[in-house]
N, C-alpha and C positions, 0 to 999 in steps of 0.2 A: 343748280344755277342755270339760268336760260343763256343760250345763244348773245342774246342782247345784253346781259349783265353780264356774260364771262367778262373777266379779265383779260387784256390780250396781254399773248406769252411770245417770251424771245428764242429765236435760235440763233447763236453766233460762231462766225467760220473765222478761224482764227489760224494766220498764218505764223506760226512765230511766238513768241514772249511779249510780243510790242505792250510797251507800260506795265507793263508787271498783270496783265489779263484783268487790266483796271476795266474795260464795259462788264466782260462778263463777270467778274465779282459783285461790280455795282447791281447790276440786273438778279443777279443770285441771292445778292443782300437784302434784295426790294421785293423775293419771291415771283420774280418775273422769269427768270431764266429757266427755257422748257429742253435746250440741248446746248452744250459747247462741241462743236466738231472741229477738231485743231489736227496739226502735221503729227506732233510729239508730243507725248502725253507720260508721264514716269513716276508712278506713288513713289517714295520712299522705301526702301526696303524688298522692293522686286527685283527682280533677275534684270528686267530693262534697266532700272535707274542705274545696274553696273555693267551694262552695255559698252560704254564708251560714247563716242558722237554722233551725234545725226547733224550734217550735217559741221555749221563752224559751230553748233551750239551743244553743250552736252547735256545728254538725254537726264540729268539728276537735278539739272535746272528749270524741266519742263515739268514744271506742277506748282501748283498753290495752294498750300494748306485752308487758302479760304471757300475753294471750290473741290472739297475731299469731298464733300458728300452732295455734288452737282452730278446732274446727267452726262457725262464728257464719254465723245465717241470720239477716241483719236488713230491715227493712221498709220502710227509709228515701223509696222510691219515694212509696209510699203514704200515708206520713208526710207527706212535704213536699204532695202534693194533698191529704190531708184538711186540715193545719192552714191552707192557704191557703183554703179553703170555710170554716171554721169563723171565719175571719177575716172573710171575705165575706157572712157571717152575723150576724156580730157576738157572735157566743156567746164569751160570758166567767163568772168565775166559779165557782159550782158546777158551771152548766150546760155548761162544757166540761171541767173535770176530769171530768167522767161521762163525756162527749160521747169524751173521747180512750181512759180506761178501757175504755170499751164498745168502741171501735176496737181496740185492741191485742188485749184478749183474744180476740176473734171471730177478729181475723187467726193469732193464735199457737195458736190451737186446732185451725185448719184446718191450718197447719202441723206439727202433730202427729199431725193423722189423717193427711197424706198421707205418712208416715214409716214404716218397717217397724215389725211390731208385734211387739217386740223384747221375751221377757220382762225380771226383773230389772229393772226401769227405775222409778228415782227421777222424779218431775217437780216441780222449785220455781218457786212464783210468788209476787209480793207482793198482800198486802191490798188489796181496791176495785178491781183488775186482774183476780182470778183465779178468777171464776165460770165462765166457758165454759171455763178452760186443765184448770180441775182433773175439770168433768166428763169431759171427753172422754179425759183420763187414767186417771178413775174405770172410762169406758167399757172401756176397753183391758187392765185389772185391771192399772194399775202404783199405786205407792204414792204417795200423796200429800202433800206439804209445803207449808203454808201460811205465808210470810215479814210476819209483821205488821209492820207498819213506825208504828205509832204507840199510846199507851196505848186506845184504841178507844172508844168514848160517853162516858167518864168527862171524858176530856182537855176535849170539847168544853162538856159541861156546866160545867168548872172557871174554864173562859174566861168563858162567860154570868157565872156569881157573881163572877169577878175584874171584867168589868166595871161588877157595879150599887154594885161596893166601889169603883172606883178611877174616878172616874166624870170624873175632869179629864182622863183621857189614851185619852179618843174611846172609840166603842160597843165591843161585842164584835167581831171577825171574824164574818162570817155563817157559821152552821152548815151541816155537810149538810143535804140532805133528807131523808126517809121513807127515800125510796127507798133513799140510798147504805147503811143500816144494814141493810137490807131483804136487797141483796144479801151485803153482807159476811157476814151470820149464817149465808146458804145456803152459801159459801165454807169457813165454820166447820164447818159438817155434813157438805162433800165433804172436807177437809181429815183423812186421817189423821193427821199430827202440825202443830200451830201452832208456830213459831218464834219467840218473843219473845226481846228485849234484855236486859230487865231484869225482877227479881222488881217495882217498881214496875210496870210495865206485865202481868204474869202477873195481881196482885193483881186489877187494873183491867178486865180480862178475868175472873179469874173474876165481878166483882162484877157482868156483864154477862153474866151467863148463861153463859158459854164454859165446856166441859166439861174440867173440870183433868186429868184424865187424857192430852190431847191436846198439852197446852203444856209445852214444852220451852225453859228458860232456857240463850240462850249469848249472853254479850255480844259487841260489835261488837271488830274485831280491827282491828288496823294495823301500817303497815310503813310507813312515811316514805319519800318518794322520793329525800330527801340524809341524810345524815348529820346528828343535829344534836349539835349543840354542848353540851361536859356542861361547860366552864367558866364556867358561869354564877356571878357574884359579887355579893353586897349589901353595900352602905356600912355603916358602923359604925352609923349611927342616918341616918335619914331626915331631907329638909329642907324649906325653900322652895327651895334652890338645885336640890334631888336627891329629889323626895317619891317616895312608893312608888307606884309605877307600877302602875294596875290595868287590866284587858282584860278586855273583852266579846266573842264572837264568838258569832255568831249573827240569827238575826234578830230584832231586838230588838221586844219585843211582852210586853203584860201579861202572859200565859200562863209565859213566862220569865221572868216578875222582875223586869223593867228597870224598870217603876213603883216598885218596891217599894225597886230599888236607884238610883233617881235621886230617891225622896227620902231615906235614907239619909245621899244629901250633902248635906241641906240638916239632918243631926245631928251632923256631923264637925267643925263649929268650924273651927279652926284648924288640924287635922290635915290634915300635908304627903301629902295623897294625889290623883292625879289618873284619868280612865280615860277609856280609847277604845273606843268601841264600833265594831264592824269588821261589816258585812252589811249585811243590810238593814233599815228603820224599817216598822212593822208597828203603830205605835199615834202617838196626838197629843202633841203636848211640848209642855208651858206654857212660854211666856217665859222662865219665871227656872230651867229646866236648858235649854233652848235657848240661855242664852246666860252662861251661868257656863262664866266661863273654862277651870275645872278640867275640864270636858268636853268630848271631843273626839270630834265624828258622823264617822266614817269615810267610812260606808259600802262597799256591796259592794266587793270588788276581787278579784282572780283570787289563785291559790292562792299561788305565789310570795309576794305581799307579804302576804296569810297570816299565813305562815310566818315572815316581817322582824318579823311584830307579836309570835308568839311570843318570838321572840328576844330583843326589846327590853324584853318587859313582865317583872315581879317576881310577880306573880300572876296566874292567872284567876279571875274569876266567873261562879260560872255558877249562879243564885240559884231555878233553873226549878221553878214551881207543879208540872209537868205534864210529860214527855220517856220517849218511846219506850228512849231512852237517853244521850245529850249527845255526839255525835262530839268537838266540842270539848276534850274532858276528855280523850279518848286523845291527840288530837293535843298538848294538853298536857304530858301523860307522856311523850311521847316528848319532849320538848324539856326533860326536866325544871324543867317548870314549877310548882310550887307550886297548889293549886287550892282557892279557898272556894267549895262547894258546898253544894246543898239534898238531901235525901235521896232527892225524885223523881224522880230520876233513877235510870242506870245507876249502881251502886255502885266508881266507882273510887278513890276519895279515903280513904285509912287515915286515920280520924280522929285527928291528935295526930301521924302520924306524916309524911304524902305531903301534907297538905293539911288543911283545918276542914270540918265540919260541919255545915250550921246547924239545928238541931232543927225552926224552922218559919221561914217564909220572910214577913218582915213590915221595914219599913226599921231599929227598932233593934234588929234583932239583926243585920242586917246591916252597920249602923254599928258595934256592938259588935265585931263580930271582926275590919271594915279596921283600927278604931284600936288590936286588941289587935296585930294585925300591923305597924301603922305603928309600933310600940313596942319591937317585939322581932326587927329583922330579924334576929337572928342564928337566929331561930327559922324562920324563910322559908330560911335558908342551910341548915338542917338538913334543912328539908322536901324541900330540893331535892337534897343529897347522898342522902335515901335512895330519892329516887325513880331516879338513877342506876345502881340495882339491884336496883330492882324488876323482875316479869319482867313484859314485856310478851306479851299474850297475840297470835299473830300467826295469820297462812295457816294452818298447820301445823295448831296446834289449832285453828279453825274447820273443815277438813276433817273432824278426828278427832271434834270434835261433832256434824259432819253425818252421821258414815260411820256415829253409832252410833245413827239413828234408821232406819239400813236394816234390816229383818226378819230373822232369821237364817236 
């Protein structure tokens, strides 16, 4: 095949798990994927996958059976010595999300020079990882994709004013530094096209200088690893005996809502509603939702039971100031779950039809739409028969939106 007619192939630098290693599967699925270069990489059954951690992630979780037989050059050696020095160090933090940052890309960039210089070649990396990957790709004249993985300076700023608003449920999260915006904007300037989730997060970037020309809106895609369950049912009316069951997933934190939506229940009266928050706690809890019955602190758990909470719950919330996109919300849909959502986010919720709305994110309007839904489950029954045939967006098209940022 000629030069002209190859196909161009991807390489992607992959910090992390982020989406379950949804581009590079989609690109592998499409026969586009020519290398995955990641931190940690763990077949099943080797010596590493019973290593223990790299890191806060264990090494048994770093692999996907749908990239068993992909090109994957991972770093895991290196990984496990650096994060044991940084531990030895005591660098926590920002100072070590930079600190591993800085590691990754330096390592994935030298892996790309010492790789043939192959034209046609795509190379994707994520945001605050992908200064040295994208140069040295720049270097070698392939194209460049930058994967933003969060709404960029706006988000953090959103948190500071959320918390001199909501001042009972502990400081802000500390912000980056200088520095980390320092780098990202030079990532922005090597980066032929940006990658965003969601028109909220595109917005947030342009209002941060990001040149709109470059940003390219494709939401986050999924494909559920069982089947889930479309006979989902609601009681004729909700009770004490059977109240309408609400879920949180995520990590719960001002910035998502959960202030906003844990005093909410202290406007719902008598209204038969309860909810679980499922991850992790990310802000301070006053006494009285700390220990109101109707509330239930999960915390983290591994994906499986997840999934049990999908199953069980009549609704999600997901009420978020602020979000790159809201994975939650796809895994949602795919459970046809019902969803009351905020607008910053990823747009998946058909207002009126998949799920609510909520115009601004404040406790009563939040209280306003559990108790129009504790009212009306036959309205949640409906939400959820038409999400049963909604199309979910999968692999398939994430390829097709990736394949059509390659030059012609």
């Amino acid at each position: 095949m000629s030069e002209q007619t190859e196909a161009w192939r991807w390489v992607c630098c992959h910090l992390g798990a982020r989406e379950h290693y949804a581009v590079p599967r989609a690109l592998h699925r499409a026969q586009r994927l020519e290398l995955l270069v990641t931190d940690a990489w763990s077949v099943p059954g080797t010596i590493k996958a019973s290593l223990g951690s790299a890191g806060s992630a264990r090494l048994g979780q770093r692999f996907h059976p749908d990239l068993a037989d992909a090109n994957v050059r991972s770093l895991t050696g290196s990984l496990m010595a650096h994060e044991l020095g940084w531990r030895l160090r005591r660098r926590q933090g920002w100072d070590l999300v930079m600190a591993r940052n800085q590691w990754f890309q330096a390592n994935a960039s030298r892996v790309l020079g010492d790789g043939p210089a192959r034209p046609r070649t795509m190379v994707f990396a994520h945001s605050y990882s992908a200064r040295q990957i994208l140069a040295e790709a720049r270097r070698r004249g392939w194209t460049t994709v930058l994967g933003q993985i969060d709404p960029g300076p706006d988000h953090y700023r959103a948190q500071e004013r959320l918390a001199i608003e909501q001042p009972e449920f502990g400081a802000a999260p500390s912000s980056p530094p200088a520095a980390y915006f320092d780098q990202w904007r030079q990532e922005c300037e090597l980066a032929d096209w940006i990658v965003v989730n969601s028109d909220w997060s595109r917005d947030s970037l342009i209002r941060a200088g990001v040149n709109a020309g470059k940003l390219k809106t494709i939401p986050l895609s999924y494909e559920p690893t069982e089947a889930p369950s479309n006979d989902r049912r609601y009681p004729d009316r909700f009770s004490t005996a059977r109240p309408l069951r609400a879920l949180f997933v995520g990590t719960a934190s001002v910035a998502k809502g959960v202030g906003d939506l844990l005093q909410a229940f202290g406007q719902l009266g008598d209204t038969p509603i309860t909810l679980q928050l499922v991850g992790d706690r990310a802000l301070g809890v006053p006494d009285r939702f700390a220990n109101d019955p109707r509330i239930q602190w999960v915390g983290p758990v591994d994906r499986s039971t997840v999934m049990a909470h999908y199953r069980a719950a009549d609704v999600l919330i997901f009420p978020s100031h602020s979000d790159g996109f809201g994975m939650a919300q796809i895994e949602a849909l795919g459970w046809s779950l019902p969803i009351l959502a905020s607008r910053n986010c990823g747009r998946v919720v058909t207002d009126g039809e998949t799920g609510v709305l909520l115009d601004e994110v404040t406790p009563a309007s939040i209280a306003a739409a559990l108790q129009r839904l504790a009212a009306a489950p036959g309205l949640l029954q409906r939400f959820s028969e038409t999400m049963r045939s909604t199309h979910r967006a999968g692999l398939q098209e994430l390829a097709a939106a990736l394949r059509s940022l390659e030059p012609a």
